[in-house]
mmCIF file as Biopython writes it, N, C-alpha, C and O atoms, coordinates in Angstrom:
data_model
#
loop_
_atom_site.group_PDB
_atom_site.id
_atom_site.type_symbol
_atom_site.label_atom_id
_atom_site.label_alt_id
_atom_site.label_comp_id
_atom_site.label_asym_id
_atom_site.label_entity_id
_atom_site.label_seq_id
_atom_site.pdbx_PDB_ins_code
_atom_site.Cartn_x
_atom_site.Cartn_y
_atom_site.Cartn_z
_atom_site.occupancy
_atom_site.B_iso_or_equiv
_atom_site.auth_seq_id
_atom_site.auth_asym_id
_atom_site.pdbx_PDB_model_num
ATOM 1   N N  . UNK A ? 1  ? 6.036   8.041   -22.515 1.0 0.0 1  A 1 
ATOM 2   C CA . UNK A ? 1  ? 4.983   7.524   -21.656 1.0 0.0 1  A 1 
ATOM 3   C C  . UNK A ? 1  ? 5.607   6.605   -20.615 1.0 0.0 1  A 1 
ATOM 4   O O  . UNK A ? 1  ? 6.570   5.901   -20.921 1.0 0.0 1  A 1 
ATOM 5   N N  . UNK A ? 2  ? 5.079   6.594   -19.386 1.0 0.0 2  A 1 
ATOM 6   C CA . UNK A ? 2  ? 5.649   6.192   -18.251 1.0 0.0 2  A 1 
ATOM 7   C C  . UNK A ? 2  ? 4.245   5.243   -17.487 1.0 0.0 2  A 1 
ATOM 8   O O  . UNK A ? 2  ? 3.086   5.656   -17.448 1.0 0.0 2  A 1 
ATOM 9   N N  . UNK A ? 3  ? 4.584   4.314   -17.100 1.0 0.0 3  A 1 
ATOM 10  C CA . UNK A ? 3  ? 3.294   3.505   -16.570 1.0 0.0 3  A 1 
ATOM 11  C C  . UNK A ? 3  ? 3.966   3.017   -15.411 1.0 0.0 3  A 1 
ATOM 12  O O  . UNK A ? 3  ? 5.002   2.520   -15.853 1.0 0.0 3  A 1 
ATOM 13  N N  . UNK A ? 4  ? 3.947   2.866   -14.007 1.0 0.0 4  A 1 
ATOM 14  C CA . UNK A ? 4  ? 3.955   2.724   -12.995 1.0 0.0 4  A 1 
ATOM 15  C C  . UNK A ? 4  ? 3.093   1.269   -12.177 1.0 0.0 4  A 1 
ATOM 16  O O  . UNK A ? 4  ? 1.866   1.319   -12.261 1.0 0.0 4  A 1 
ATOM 17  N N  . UNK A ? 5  ? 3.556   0.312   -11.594 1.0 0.0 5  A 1 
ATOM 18  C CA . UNK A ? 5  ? 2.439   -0.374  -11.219 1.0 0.0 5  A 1 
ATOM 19  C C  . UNK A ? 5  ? 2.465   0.032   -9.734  1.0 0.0 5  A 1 
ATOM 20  O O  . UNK A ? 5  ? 3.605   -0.151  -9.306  1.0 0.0 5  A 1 
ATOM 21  N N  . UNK A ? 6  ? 1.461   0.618   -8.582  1.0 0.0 6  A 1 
ATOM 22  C CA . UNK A ? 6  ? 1.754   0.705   -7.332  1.0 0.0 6  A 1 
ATOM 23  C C  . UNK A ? 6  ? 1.286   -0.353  -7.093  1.0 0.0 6  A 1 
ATOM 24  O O  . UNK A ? 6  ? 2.162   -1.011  -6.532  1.0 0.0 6  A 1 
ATOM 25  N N  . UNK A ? 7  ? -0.048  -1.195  -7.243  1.0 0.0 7  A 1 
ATOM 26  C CA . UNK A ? 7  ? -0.176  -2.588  -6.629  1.0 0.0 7  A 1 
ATOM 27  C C  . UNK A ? 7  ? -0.547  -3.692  -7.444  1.0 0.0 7  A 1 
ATOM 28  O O  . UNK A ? 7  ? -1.520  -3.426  -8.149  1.0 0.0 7  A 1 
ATOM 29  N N  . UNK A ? 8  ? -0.117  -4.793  -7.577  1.0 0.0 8  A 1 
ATOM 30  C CA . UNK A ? 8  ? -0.313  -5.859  -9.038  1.0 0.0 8  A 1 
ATOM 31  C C  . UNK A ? 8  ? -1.333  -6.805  -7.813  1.0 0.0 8  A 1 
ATOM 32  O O  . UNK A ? 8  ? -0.974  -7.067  -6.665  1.0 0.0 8  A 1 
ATOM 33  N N  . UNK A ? 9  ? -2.627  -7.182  -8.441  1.0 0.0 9  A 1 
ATOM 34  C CA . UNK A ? 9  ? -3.340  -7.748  -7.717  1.0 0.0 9  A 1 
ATOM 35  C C  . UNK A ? 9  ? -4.362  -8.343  -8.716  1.0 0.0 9  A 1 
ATOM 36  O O  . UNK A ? 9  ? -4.645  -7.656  -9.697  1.0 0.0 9  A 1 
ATOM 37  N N  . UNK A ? 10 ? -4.913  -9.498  -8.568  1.0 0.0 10 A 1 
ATOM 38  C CA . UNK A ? 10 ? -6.258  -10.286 -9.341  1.0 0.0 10 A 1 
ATOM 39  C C  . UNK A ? 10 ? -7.316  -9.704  -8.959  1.0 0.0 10 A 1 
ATOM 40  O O  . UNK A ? 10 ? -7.179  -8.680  -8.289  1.0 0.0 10 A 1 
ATOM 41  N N  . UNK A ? 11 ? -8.850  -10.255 -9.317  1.0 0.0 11 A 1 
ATOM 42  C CA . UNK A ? 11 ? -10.035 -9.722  -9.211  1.0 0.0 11 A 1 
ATOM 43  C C  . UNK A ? 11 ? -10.376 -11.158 -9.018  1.0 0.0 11 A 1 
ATOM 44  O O  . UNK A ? 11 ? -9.587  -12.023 -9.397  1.0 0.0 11 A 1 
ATOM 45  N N  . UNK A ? 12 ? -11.606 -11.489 -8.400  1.0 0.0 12 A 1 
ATOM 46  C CA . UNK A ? 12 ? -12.491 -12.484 -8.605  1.0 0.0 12 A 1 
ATOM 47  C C  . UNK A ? 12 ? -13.558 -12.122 -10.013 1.0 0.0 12 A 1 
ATOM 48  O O  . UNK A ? 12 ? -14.144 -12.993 -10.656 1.0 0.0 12 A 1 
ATOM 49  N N  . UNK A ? 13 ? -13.630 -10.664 -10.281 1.0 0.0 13 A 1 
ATOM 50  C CA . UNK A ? 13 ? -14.401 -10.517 -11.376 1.0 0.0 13 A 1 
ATOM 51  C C  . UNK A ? 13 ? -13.640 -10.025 -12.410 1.0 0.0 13 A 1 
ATOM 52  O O  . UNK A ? 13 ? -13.161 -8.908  -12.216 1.0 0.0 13 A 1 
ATOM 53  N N  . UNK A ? 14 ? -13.328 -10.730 -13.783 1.0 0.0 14 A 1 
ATOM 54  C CA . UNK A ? 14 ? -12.542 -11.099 -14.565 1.0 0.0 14 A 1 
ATOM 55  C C  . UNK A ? 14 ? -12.575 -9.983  -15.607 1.0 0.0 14 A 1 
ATOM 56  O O  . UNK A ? 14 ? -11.590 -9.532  -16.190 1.0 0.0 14 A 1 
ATOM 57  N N  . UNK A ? 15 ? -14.030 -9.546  -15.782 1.0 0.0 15 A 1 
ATOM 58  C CA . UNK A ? 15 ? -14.706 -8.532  -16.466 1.0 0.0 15 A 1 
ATOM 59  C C  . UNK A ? 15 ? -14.731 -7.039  -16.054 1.0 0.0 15 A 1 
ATOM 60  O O  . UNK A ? 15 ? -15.148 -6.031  -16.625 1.0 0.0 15 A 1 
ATOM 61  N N  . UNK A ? 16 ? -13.990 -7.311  -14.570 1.0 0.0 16 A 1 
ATOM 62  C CA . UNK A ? 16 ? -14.203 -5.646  -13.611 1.0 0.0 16 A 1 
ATOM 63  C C  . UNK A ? 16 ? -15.005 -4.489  -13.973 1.0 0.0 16 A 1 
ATOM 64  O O  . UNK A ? 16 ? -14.911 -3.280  -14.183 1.0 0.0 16 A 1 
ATOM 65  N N  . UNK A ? 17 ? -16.382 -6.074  -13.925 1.0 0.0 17 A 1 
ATOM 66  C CA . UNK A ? 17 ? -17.886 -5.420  -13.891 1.0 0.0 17 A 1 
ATOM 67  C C  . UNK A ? 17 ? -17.845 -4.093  -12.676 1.0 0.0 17 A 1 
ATOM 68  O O  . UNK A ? 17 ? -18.279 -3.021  -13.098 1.0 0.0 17 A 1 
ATOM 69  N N  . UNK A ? 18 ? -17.453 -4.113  -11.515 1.0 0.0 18 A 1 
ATOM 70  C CA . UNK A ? 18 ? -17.537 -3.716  -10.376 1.0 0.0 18 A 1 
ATOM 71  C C  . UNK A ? 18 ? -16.833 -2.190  -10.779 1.0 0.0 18 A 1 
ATOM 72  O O  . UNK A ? 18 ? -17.163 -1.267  -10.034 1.0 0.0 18 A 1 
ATOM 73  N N  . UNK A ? 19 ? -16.052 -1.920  -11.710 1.0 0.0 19 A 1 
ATOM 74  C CA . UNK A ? 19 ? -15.798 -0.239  -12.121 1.0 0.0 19 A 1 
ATOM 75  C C  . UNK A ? 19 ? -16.904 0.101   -12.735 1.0 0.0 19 A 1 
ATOM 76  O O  . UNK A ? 19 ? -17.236 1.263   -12.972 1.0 0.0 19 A 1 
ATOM 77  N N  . UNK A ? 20 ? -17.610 -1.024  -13.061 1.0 0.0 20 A 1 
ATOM 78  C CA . UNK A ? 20 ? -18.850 0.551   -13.896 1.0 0.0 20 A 1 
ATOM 79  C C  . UNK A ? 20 ? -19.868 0.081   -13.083 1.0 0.0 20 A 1 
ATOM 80  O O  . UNK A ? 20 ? -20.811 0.792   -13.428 1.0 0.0 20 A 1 
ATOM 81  N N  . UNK A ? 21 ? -20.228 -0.581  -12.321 1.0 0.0 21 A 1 
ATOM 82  C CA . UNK A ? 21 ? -21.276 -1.215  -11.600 1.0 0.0 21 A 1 
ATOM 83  C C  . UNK A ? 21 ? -21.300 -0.106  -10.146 1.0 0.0 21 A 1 
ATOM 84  O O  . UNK A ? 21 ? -22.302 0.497   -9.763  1.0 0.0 21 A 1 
ATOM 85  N N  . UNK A ? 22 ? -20.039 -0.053  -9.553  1.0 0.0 22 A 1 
ATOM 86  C CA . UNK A ? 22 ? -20.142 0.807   -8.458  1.0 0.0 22 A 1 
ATOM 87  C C  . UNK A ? 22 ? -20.773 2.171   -8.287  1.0 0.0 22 A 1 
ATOM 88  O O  . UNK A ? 22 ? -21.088 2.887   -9.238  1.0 0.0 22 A 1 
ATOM 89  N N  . UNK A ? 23 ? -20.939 2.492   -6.984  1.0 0.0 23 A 1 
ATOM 90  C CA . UNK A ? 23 ? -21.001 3.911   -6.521  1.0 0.0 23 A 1 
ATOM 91  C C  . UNK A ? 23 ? -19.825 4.816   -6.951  1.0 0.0 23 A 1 
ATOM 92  O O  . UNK A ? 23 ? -18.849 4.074   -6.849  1.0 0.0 23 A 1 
ATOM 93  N N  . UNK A ? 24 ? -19.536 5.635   -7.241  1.0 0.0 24 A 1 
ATOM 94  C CA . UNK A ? 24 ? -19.019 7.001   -7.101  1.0 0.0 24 A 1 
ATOM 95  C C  . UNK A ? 24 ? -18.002 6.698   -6.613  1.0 0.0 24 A 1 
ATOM 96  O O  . UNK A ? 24 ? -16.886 6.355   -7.003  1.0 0.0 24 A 1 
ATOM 97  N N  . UNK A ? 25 ? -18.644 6.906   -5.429  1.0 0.0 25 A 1 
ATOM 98  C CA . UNK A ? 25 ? -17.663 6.963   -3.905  1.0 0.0 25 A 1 
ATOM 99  C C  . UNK A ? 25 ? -16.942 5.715   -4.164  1.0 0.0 25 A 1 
ATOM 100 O O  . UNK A ? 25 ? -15.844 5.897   -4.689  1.0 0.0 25 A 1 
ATOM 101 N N  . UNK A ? 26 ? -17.164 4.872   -4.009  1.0 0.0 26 A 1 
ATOM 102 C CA . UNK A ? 26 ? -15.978 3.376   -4.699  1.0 0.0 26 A 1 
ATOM 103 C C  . UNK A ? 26 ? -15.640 3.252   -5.343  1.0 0.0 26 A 1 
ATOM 104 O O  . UNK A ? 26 ? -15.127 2.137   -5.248  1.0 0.0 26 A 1 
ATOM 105 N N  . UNK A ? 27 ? -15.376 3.806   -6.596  1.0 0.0 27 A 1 
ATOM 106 C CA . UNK A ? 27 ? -14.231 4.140   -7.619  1.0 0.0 27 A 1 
ATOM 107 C C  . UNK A ? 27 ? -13.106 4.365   -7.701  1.0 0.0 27 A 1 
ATOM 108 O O  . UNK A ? 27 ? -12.303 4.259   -8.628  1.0 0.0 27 A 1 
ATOM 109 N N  . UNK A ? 28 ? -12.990 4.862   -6.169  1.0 0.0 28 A 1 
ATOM 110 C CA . UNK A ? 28 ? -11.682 5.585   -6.094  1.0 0.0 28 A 1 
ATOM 111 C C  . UNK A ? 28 ? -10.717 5.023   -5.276  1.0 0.0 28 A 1 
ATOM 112 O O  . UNK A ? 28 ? -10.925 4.227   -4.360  1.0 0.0 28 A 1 
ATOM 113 N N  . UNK A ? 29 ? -9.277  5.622   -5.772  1.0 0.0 29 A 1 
ATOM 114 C CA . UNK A ? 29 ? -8.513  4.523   -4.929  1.0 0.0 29 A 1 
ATOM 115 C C  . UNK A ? 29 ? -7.779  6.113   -4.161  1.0 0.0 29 A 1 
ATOM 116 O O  . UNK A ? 29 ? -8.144  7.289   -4.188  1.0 0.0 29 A 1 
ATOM 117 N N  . UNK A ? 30 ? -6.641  5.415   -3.541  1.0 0.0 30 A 1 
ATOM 118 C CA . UNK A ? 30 ? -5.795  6.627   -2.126  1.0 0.0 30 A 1 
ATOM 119 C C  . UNK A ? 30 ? -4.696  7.076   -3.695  1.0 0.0 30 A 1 
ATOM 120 O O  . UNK A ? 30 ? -4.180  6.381   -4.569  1.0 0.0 30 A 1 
ATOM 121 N N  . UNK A ? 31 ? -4.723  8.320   -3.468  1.0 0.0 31 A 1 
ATOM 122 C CA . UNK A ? 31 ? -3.606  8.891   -4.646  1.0 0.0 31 A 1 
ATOM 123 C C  . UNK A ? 31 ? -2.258  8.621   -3.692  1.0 0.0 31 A 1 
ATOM 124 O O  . UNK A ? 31 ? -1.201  8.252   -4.205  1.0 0.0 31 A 1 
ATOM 125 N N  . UNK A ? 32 ? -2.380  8.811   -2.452  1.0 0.0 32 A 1 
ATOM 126 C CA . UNK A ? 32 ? -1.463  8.859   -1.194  1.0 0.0 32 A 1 
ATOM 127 C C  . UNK A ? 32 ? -0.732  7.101   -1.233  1.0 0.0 32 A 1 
ATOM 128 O O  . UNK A ? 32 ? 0.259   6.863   -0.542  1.0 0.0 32 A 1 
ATOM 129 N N  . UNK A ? 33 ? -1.326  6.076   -2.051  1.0 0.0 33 A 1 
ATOM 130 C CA . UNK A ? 33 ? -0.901  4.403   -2.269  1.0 0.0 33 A 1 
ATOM 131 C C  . UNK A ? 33 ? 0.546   4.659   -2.040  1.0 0.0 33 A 1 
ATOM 132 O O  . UNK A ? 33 ? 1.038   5.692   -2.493  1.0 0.0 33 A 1 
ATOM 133 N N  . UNK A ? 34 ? 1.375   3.685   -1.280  1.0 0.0 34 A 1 
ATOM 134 C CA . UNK A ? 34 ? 2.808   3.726   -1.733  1.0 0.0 34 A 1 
ATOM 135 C C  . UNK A ? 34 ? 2.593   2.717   -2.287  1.0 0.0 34 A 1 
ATOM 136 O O  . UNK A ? 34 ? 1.573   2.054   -2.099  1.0 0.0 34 A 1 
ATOM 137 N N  . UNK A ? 35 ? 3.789   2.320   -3.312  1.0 0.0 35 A 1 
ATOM 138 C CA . UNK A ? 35 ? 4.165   0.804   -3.860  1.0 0.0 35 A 1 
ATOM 139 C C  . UNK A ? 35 ? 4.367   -0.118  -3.311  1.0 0.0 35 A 1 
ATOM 140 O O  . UNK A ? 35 ? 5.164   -0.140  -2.373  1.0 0.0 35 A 1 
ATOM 141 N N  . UNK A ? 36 ? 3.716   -1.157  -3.716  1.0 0.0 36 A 1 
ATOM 142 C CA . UNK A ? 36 ? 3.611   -2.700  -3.158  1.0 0.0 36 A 1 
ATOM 143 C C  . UNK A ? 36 ? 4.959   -3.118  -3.656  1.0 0.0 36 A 1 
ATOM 144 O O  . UNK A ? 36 ? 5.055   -2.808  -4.843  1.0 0.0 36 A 1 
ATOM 145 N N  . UNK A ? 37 ? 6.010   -3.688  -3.214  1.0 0.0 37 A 1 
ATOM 146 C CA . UNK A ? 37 ? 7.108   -4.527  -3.553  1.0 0.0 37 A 1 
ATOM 147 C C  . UNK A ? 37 ? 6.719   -5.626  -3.691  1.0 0.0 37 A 1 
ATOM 148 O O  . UNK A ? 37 ? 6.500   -5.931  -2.519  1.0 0.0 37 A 1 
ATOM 149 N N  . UNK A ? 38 ? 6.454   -6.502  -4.294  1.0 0.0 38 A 1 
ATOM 150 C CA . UNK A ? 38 ? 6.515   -7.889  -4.619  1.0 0.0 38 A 1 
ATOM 151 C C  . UNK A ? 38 ? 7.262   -8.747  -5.391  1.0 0.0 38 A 1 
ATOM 152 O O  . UNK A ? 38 ? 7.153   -8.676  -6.615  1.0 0.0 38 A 1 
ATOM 153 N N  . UNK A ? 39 ? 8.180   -9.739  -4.762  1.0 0.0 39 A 1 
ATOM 154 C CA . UNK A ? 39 ? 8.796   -10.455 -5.295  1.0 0.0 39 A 1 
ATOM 155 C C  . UNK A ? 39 ? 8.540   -11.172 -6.577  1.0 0.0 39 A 1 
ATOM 156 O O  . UNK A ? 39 ? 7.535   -11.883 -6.597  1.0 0.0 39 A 1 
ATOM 157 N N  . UNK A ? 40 ? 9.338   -11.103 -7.740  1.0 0.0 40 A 1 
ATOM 158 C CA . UNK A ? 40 ? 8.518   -11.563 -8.980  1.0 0.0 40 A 1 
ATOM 159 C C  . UNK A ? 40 ? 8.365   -13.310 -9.473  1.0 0.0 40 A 1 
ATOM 160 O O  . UNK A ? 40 ? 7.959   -13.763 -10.543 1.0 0.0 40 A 1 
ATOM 161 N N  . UNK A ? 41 ? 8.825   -13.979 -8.333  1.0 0.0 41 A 1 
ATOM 162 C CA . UNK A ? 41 ? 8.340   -15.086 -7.509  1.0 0.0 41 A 1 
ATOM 163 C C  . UNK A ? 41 ? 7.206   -15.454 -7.198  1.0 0.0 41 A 1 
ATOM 164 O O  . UNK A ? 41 ? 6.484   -16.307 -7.714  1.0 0.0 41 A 1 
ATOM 165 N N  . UNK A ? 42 ? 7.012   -14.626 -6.115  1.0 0.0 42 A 1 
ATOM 166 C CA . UNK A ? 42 ? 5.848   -15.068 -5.668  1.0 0.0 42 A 1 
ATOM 167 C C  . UNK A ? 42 ? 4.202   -14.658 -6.750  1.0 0.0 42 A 1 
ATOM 168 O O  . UNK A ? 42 ? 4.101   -13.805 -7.632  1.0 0.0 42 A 1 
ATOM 169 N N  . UNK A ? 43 ? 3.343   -15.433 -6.340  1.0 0.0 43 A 1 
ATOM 170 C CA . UNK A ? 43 ? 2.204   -15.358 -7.035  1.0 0.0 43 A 1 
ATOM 171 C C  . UNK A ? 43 ? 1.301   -14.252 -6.730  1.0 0.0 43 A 1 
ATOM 172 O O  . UNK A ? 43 ? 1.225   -13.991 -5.530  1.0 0.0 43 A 1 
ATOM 173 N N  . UNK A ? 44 ? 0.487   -13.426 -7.641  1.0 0.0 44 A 1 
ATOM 174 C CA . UNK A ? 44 ? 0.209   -12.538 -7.548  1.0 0.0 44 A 1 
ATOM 175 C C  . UNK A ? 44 ? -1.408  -13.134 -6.627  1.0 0.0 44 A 1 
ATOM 176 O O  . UNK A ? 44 ? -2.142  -14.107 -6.798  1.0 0.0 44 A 1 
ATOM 177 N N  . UNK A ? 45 ? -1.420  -11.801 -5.502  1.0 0.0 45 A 1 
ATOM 178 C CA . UNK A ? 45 ? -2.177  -11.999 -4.544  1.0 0.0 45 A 1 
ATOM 179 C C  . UNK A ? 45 ? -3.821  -11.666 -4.810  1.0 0.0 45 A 1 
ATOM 180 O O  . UNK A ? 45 ? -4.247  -10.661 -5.378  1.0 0.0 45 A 1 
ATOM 181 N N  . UNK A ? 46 ? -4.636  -12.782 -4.245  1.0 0.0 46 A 1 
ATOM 182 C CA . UNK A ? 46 ? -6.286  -11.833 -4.939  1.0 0.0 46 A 1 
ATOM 183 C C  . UNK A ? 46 ? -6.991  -11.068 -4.257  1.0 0.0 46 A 1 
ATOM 184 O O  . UNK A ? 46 ? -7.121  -11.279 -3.051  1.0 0.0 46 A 1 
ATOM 185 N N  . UNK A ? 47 ? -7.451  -10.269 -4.725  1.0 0.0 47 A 1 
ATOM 186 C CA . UNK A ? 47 ? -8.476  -9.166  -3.581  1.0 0.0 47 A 1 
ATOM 187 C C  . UNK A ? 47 ? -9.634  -9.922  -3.745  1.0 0.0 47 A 1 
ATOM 188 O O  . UNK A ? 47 ? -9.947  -10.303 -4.873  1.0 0.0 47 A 1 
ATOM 189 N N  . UNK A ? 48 ? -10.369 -10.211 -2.690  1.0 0.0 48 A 1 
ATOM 190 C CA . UNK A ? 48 ? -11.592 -10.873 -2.278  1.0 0.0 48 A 1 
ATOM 191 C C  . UNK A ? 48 ? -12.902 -10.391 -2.155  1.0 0.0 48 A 1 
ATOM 192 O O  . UNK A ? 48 ? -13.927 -11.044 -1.960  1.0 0.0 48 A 1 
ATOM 193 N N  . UNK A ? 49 ? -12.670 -8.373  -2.378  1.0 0.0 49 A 1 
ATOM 194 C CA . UNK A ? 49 ? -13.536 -7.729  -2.793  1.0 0.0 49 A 1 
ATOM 195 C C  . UNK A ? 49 ? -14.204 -7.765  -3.585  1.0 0.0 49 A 1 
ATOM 196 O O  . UNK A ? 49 ? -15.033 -6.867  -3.735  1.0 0.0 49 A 1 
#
């Protein structure tokens, strides 16, 4: 088994009510994502979504 991270990012919602709460259509992410490089330094960034 192989697990991949393409983007390491927080939630404001802790519970990521917002995957079963959403539309359909917003579920989905780009299969096309390249990988986020992030320094393992710096602090992980929050989506404000």
């Amino acid at each position: 088994v192989e697990i991949q991270v393409v983007k390491l990012e927080k939630w404001l919602d802790d519970s990521l009510l917002y995957l079963r709460d959403a539309l359909p259509e917003y579920r989905t992410f780009d299969v096309n994502m390249k990988s986020v490089v992030e320094e393992s330094s710096q602090e992980v960034p929050v989506n404000q979504l």
